[in-house]
mmCIF entry with sequence, helices, sheets and N, C-alpha, C, O atoms, coordinates in Angstrom:
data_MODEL
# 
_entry.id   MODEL 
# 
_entity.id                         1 
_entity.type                       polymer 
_entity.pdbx_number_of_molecules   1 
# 
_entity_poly.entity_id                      1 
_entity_poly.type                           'polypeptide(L)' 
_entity_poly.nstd_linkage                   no 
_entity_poly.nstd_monomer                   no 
_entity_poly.pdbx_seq_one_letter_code       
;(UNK)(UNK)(UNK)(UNK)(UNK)(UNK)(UNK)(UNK)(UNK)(UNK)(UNK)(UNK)(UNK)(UNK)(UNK)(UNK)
(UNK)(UNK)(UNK)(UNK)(UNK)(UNK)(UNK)(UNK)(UNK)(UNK)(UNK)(UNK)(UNK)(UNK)(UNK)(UNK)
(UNK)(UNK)(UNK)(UNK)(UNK)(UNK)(UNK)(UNK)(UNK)(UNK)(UNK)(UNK)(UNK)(UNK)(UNK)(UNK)
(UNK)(UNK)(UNK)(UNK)(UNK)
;
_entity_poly.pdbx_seq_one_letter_code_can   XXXXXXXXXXXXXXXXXXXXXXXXXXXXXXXXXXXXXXXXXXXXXXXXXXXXX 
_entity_poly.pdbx_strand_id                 A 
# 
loop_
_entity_poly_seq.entity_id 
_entity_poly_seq.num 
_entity_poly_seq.mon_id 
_entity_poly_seq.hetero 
1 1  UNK n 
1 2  UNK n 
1 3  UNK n 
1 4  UNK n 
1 5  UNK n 
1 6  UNK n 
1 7  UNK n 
1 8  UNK n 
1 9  UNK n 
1 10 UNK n 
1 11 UNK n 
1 12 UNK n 
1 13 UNK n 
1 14 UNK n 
1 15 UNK n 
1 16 UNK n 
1 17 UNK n 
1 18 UNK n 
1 19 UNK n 
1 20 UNK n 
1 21 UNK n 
1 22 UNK n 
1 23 UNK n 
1 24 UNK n 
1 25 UNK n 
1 26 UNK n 
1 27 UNK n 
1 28 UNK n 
1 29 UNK n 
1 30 UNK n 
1 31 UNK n 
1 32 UNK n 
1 33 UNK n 
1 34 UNK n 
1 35 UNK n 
1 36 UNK n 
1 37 UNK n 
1 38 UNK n 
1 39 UNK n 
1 40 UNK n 
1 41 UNK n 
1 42 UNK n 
1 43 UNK n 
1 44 UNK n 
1 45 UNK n 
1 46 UNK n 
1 47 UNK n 
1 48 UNK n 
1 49 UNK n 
1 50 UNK n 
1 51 UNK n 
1 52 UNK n 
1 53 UNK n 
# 
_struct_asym.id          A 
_struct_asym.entity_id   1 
# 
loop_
_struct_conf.conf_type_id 
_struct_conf.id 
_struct_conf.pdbx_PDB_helix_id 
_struct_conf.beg_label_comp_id 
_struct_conf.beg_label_asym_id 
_struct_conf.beg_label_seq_id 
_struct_conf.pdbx_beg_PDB_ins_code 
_struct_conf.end_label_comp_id 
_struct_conf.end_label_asym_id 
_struct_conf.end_label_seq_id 
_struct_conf.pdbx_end_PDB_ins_code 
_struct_conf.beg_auth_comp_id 
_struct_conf.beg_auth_asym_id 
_struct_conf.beg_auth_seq_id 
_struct_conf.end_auth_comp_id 
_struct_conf.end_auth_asym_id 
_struct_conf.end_auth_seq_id 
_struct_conf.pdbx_PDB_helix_class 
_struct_conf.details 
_struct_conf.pdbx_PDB_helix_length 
HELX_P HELX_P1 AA1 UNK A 4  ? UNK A 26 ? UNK A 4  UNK A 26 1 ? 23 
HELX_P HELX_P2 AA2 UNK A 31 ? UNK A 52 ? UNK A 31 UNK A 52 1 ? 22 
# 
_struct_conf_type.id          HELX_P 
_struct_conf_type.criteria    ? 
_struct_conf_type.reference   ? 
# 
loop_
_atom_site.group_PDB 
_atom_site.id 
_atom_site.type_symbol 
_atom_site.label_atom_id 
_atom_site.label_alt_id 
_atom_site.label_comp_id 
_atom_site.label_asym_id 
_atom_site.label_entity_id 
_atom_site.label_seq_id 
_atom_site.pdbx_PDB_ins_code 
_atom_site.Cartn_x 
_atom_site.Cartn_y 
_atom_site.Cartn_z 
_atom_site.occupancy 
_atom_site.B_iso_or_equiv 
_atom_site.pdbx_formal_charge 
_atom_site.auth_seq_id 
_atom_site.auth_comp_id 
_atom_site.auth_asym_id 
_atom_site.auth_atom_id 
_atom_site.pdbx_PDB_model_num 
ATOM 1   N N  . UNK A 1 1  ? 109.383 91.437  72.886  1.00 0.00 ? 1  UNK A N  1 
ATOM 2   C CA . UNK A 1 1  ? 108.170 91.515  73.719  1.00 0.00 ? 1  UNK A CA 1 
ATOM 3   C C  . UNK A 1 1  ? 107.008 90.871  72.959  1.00 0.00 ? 1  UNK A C  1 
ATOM 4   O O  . UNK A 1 1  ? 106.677 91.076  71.792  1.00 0.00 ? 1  UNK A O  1 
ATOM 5   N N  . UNK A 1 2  ? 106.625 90.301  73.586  1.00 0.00 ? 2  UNK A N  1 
ATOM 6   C CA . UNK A 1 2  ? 105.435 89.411  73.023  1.00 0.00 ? 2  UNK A CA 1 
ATOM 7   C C  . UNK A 1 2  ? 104.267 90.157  73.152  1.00 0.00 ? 2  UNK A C  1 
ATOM 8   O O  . UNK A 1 2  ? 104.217 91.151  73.876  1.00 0.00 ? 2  UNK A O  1 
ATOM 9   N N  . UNK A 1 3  ? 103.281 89.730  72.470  1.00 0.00 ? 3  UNK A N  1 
ATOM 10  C CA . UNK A 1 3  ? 101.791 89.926  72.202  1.00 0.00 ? 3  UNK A CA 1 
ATOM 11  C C  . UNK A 1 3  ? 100.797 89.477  73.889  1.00 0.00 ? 3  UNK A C  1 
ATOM 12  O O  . UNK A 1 3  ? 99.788  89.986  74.377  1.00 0.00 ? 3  UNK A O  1 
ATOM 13  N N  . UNK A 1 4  ? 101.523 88.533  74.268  1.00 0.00 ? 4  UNK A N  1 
ATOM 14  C CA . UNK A 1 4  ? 101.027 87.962  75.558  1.00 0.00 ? 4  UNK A CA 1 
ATOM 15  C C  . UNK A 1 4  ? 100.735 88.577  76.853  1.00 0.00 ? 4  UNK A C  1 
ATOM 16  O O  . UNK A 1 4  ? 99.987  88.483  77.826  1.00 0.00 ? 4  UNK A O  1 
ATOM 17  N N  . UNK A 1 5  ? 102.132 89.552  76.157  1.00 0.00 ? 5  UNK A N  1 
ATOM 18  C CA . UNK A 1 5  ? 101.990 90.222  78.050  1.00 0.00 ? 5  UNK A CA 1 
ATOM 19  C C  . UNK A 1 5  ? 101.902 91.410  77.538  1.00 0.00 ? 5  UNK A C  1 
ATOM 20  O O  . UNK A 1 5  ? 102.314 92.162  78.421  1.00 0.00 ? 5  UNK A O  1 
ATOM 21  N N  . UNK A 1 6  ? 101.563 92.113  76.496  1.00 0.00 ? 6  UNK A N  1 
ATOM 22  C CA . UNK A 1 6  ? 101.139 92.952  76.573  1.00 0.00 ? 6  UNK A CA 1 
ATOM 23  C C  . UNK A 1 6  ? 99.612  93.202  76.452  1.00 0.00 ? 6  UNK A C  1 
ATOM 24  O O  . UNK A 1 6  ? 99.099  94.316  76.551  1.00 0.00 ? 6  UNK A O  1 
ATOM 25  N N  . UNK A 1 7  ? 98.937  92.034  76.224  1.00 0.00 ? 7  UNK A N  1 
ATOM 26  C CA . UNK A 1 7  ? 97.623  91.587  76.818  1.00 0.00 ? 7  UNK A CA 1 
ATOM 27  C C  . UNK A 1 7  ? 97.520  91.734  77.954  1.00 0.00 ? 7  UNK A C  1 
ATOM 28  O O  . UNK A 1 7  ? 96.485  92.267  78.353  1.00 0.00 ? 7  UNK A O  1 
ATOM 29  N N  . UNK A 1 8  ? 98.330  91.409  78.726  1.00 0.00 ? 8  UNK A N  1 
ATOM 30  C CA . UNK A 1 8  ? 98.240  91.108  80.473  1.00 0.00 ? 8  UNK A CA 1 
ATOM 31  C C  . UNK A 1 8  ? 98.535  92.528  81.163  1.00 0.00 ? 8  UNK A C  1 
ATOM 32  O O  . UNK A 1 8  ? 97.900  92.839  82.170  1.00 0.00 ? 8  UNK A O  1 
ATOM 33  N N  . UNK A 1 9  ? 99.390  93.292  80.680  1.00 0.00 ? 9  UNK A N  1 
ATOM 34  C CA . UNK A 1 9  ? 99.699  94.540  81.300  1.00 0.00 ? 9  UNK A CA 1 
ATOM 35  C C  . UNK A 1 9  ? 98.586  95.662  80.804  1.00 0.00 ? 9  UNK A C  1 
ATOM 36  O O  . UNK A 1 9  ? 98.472  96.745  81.378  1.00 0.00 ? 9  UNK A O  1 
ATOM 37  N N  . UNK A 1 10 ? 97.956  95.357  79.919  1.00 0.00 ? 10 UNK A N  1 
ATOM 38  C CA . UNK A 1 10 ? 96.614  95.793  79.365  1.00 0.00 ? 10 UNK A CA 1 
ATOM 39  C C  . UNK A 1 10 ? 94.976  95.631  80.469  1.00 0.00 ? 10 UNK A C  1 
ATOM 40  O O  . UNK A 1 10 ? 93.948  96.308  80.499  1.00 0.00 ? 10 UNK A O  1 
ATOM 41  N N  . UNK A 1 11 ? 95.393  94.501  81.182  1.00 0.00 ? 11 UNK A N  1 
ATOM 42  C CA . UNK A 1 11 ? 93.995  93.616  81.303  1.00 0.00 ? 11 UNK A CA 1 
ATOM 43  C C  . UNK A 1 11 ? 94.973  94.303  83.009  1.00 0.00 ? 11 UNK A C  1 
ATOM 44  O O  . UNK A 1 11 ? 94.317  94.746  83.952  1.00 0.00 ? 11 UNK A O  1 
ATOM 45  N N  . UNK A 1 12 ? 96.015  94.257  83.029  1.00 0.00 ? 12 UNK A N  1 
ATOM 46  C CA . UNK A 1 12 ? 96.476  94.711  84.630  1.00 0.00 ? 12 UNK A CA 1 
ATOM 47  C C  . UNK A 1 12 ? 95.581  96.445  85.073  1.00 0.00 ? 12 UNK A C  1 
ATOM 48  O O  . UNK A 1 12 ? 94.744  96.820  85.894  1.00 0.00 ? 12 UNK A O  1 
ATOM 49  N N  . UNK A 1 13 ? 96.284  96.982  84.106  1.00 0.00 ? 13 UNK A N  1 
ATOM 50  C CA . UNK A 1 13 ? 95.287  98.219  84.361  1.00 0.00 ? 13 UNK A CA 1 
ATOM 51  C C  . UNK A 1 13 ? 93.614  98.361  83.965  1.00 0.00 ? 13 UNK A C  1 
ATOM 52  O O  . UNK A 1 13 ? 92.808  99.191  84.386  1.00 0.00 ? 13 UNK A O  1 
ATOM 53  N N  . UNK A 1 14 ? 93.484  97.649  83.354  1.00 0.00 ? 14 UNK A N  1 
ATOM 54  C CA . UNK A 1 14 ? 91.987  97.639  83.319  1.00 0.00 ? 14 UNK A CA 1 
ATOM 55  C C  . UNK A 1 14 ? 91.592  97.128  84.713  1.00 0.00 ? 14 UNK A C  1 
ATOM 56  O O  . UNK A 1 14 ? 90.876  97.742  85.503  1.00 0.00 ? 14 UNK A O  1 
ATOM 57  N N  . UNK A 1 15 ? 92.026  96.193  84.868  1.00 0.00 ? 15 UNK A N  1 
ATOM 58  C CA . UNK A 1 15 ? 91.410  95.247  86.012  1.00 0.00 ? 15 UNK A CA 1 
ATOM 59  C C  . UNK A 1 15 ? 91.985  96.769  87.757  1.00 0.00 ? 15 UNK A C  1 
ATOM 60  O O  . UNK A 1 15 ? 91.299  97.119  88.717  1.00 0.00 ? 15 UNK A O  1 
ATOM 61  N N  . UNK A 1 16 ? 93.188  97.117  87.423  1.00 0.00 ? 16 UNK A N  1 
ATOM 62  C CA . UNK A 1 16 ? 93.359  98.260  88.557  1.00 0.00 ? 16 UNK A CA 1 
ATOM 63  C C  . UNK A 1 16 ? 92.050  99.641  88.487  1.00 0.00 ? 16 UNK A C  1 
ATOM 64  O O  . UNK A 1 16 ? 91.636  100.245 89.476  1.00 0.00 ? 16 UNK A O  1 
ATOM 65  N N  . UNK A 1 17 ? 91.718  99.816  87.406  1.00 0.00 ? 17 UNK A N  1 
ATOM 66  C CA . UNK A 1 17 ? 90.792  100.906 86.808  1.00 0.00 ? 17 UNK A CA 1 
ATOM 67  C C  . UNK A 1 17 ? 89.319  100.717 87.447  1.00 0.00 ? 17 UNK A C  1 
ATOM 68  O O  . UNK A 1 17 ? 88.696  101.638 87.974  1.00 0.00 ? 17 UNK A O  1 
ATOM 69  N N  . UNK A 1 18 ? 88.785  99.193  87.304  1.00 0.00 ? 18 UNK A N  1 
ATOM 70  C CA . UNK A 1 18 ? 87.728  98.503  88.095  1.00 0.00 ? 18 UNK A CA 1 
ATOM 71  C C  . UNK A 1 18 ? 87.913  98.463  89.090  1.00 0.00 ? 18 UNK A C  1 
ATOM 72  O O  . UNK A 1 18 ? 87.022  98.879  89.831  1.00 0.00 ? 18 UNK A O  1 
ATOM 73  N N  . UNK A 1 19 ? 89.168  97.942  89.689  1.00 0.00 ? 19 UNK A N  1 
ATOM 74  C CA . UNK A 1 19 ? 89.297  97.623  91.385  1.00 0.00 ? 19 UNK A CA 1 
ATOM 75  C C  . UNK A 1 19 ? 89.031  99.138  91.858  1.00 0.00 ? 19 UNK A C  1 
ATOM 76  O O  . UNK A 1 19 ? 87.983  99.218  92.498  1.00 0.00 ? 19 UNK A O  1 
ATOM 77  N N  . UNK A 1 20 ? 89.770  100.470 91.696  1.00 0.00 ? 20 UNK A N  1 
ATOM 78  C CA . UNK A 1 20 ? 89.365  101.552 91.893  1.00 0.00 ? 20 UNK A CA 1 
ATOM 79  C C  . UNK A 1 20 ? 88.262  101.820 92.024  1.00 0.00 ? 20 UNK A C  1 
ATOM 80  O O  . UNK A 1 20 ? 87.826  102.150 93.127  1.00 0.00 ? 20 UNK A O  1 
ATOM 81  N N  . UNK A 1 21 ? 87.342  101.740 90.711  1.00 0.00 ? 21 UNK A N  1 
ATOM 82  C CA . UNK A 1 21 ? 86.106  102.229 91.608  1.00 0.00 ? 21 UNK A CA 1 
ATOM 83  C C  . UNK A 1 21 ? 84.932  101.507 92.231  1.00 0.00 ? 21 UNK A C  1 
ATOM 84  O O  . UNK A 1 21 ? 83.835  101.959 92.559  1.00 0.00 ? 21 UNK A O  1 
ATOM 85  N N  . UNK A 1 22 ? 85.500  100.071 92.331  1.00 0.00 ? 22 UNK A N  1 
ATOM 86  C CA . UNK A 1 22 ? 84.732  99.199  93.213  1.00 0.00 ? 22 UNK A CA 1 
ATOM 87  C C  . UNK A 1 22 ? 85.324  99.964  95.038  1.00 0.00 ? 22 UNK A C  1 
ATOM 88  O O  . UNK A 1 22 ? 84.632  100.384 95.965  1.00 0.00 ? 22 UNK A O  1 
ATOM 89  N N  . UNK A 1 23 ? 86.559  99.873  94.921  1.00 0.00 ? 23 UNK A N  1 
ATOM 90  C CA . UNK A 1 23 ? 86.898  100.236 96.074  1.00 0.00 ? 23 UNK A CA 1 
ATOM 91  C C  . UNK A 1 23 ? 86.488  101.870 96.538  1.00 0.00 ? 23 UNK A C  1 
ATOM 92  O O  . UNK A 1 23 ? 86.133  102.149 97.684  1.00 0.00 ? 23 UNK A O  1 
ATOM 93  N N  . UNK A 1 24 ? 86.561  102.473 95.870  1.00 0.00 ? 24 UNK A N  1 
ATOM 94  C CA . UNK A 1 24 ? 85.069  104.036 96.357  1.00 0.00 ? 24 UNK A CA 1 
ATOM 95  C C  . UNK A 1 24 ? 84.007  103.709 96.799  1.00 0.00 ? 24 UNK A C  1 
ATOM 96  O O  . UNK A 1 24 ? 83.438  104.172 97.787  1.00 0.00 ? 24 UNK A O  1 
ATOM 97  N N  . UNK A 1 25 ? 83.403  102.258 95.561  1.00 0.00 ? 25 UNK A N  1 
ATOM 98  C CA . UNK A 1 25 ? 81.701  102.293 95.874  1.00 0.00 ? 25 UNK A CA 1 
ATOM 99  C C  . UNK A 1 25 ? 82.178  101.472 97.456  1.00 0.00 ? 25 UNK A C  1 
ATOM 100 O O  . UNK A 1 25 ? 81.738  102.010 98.472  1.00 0.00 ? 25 UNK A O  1 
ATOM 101 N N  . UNK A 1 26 ? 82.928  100.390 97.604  1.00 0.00 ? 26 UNK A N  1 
ATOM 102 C CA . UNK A 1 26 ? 82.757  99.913  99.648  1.00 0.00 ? 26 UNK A CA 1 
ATOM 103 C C  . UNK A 1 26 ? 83.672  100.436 100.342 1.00 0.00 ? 26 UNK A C  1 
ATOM 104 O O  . UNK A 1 26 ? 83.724  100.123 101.531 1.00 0.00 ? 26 UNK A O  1 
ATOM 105 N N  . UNK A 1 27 ? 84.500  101.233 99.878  1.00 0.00 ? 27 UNK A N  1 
ATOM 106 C CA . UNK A 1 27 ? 85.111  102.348 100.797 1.00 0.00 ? 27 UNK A CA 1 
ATOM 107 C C  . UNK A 1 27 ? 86.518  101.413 101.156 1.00 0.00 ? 27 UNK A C  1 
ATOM 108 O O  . UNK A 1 27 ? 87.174  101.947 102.050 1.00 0.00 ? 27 UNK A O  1 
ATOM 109 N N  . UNK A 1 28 ? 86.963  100.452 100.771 1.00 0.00 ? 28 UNK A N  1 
ATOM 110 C CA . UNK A 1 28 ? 88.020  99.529  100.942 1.00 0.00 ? 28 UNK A CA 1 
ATOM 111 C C  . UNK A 1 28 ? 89.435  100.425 101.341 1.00 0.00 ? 28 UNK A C  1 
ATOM 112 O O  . UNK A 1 28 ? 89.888  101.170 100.471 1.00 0.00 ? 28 UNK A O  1 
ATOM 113 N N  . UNK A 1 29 ? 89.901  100.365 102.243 1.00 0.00 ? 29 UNK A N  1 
ATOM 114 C CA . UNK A 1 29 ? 91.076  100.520 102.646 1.00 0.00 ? 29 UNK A CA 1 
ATOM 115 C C  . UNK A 1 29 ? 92.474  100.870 101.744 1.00 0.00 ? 29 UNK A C  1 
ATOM 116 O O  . UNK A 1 29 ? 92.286  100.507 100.583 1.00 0.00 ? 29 UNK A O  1 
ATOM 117 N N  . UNK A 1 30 ? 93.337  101.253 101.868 1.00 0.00 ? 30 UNK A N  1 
ATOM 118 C CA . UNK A 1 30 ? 94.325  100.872 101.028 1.00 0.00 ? 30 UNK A CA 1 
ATOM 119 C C  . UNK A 1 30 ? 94.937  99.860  101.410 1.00 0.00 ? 30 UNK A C  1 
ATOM 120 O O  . UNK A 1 30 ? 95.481  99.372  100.419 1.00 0.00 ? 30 UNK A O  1 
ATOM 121 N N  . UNK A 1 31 ? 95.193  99.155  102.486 1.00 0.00 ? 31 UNK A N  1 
ATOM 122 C CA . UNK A 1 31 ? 95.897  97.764  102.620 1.00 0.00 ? 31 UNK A CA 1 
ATOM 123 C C  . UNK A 1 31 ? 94.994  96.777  101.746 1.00 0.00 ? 31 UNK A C  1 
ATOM 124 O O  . UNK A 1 31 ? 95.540  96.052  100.914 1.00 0.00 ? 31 UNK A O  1 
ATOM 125 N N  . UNK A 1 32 ? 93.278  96.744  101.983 1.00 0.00 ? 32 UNK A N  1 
ATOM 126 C CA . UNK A 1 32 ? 92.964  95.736  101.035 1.00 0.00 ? 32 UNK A CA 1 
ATOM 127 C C  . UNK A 1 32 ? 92.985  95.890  99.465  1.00 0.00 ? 32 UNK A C  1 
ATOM 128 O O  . UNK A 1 32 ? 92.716  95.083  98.574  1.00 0.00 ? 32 UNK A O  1 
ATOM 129 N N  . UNK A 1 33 ? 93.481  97.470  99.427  1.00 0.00 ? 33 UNK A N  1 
ATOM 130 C CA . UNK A 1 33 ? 93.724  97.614  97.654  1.00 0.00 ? 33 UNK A CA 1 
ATOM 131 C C  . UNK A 1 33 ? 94.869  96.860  97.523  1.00 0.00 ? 33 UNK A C  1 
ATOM 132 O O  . UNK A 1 33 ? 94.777  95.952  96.697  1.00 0.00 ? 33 UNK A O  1 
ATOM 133 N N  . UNK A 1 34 ? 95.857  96.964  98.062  1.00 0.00 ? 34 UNK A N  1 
ATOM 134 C CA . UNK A 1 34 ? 97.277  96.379  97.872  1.00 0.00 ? 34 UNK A CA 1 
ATOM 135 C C  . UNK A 1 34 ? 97.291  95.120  97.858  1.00 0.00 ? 34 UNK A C  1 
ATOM 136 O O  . UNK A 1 34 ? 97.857  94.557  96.922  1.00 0.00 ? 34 UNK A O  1 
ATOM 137 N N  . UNK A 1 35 ? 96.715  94.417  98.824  1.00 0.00 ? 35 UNK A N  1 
ATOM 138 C CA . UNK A 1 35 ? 96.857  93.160  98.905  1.00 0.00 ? 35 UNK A CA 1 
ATOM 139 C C  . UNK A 1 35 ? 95.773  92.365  98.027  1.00 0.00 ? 35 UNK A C  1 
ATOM 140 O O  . UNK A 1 35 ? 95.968  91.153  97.946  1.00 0.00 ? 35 UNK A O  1 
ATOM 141 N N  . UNK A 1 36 ? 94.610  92.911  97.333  1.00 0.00 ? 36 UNK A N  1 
ATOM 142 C CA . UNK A 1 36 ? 94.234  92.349  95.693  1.00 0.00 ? 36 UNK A CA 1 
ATOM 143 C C  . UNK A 1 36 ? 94.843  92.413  94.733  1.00 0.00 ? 36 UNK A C  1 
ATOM 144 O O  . UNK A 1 36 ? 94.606  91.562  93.876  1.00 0.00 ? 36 UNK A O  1 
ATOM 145 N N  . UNK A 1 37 ? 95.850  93.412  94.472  1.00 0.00 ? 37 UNK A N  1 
ATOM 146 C CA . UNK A 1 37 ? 96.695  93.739  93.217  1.00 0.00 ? 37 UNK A CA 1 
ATOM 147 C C  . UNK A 1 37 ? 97.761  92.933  93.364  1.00 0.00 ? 37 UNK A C  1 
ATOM 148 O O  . UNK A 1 37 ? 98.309  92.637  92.302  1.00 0.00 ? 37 UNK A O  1 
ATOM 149 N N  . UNK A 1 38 ? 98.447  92.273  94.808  1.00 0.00 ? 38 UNK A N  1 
ATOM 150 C CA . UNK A 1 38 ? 99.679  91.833  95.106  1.00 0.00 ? 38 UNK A CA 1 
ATOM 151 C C  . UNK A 1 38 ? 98.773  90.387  94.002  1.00 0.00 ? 38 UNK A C  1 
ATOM 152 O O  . UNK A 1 38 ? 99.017  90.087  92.833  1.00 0.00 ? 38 UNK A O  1 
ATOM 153 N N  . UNK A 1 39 ? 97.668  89.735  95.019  1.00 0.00 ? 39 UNK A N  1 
ATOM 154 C CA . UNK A 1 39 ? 97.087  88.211  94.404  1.00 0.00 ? 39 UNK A CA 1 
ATOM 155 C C  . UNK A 1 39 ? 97.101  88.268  93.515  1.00 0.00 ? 39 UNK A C  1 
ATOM 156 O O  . UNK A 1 39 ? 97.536  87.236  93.004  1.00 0.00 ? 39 UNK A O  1 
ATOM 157 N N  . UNK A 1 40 ? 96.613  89.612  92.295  1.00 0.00 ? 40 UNK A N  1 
ATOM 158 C CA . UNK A 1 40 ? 96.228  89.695  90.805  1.00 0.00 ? 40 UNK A CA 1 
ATOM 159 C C  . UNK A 1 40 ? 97.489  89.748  90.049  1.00 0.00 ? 40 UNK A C  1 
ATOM 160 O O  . UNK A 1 40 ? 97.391  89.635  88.827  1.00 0.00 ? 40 UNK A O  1 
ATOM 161 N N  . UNK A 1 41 ? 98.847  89.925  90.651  1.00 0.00 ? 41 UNK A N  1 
ATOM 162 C CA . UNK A 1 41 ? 99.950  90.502  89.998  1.00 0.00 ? 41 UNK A CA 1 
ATOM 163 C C  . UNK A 1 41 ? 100.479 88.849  89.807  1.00 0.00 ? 41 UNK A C  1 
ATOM 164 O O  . UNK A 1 41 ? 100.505 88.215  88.752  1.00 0.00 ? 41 UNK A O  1 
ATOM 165 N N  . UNK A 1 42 ? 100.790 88.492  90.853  1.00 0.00 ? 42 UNK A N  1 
ATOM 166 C CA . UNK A 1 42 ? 100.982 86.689  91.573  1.00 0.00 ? 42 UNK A CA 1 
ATOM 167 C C  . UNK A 1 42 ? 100.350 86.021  90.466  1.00 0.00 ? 42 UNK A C  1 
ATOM 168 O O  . UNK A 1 42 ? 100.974 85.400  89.605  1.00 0.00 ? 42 UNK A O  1 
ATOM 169 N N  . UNK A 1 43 ? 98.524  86.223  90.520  1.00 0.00 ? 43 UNK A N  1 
ATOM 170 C CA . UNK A 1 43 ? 98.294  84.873  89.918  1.00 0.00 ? 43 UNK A CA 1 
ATOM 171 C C  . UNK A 1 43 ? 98.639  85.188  87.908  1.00 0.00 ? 43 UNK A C  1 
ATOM 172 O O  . UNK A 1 43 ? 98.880  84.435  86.964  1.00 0.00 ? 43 UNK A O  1 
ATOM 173 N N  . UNK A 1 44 ? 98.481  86.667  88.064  1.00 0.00 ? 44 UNK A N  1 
ATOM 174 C CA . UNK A 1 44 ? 98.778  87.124  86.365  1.00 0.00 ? 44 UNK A CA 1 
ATOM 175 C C  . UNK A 1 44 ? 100.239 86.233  86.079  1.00 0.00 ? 44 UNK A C  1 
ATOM 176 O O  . UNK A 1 44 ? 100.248 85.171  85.457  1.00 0.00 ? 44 UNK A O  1 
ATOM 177 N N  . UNK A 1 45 ? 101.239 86.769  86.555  1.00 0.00 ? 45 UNK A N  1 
ATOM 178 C CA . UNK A 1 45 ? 102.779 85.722  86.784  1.00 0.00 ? 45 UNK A CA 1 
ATOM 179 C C  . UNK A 1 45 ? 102.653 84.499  86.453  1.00 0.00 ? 45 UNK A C  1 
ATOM 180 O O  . UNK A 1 45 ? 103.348 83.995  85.571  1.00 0.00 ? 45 UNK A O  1 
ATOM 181 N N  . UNK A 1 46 ? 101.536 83.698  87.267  1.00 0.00 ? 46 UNK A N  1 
ATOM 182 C CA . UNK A 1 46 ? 101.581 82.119  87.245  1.00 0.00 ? 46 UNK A CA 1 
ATOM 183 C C  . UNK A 1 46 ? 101.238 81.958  85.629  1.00 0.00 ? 46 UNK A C  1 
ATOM 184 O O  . UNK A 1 46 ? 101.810 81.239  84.810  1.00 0.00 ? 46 UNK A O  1 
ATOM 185 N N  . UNK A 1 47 ? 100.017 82.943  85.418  1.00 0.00 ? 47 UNK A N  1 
ATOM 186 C CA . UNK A 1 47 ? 99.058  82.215  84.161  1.00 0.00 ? 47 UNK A CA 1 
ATOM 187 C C  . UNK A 1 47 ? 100.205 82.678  83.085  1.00 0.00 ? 47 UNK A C  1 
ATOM 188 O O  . UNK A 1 47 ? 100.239 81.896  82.135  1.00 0.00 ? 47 UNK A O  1 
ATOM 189 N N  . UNK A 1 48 ? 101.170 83.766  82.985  1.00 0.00 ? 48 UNK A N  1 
ATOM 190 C CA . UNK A 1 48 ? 101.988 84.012  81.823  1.00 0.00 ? 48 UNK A CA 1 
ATOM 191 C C  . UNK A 1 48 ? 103.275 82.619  81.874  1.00 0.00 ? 48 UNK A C  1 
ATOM 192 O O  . UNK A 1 48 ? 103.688 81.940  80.934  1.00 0.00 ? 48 UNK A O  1 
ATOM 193 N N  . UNK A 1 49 ? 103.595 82.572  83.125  1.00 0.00 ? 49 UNK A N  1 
ATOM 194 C CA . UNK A 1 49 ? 104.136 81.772  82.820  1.00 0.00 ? 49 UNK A CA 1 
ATOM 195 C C  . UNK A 1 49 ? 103.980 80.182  82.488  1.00 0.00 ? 49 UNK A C  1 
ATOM 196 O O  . UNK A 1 49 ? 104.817 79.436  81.980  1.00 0.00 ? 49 UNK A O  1 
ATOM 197 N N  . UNK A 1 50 ? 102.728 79.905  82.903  1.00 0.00 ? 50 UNK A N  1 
ATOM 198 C CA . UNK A 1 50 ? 102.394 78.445  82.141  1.00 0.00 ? 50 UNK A CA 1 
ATOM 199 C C  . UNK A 1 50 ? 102.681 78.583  80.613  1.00 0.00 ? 50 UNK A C  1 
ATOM 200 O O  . UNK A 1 50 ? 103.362 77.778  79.978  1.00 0.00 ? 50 UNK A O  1 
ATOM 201 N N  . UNK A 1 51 ? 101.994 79.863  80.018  1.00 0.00 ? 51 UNK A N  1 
ATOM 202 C CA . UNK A 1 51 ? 101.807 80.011  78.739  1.00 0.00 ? 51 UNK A CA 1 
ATOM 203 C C  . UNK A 1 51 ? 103.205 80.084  77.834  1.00 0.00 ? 51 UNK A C  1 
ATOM 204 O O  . UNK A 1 51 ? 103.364 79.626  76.703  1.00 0.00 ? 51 UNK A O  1 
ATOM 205 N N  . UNK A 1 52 ? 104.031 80.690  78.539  1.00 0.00 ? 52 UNK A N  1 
ATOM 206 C CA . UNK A 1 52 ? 105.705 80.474  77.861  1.00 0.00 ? 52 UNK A CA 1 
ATOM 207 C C  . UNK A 1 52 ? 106.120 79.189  77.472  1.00 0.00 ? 52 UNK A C  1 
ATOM 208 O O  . UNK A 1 52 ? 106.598 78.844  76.392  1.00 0.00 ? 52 UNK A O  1 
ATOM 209 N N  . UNK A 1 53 ? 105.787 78.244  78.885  1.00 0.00 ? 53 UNK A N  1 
ATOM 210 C CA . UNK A 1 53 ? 106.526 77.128  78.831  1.00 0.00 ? 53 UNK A CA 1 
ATOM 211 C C  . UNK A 1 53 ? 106.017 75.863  77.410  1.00 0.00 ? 53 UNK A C  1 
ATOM 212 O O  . UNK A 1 53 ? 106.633 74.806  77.274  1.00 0.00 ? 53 UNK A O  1 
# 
């Protein structure tokens, strides 16, 4: 296990920890919670994997 993604699975829950209580302060749905974490999970994927290659 690399140093890389455990940056990223670090910065995943931070970044879920923020989305939380942004989504209290505008009252956001749970479909639009899901479907930011799906984009953030997606584009996290893309950026680890440029970085492997």
């Amino acid at each position: 296990m690399d140093s890389g993604l455990i940056l990223l699975i670090f910065l995943a829950f931070l970044f879920a920890w923020g989305l939380n209580r942004v989504r209290r302060a505008f009252r956001l749905g749970p479909v639009a919670y899901v479907g930011v974490m799906v984009v953030f999970v997606i584009a996290m994927l893309a950026i680890w994997g440029q970085t492997v290659r």
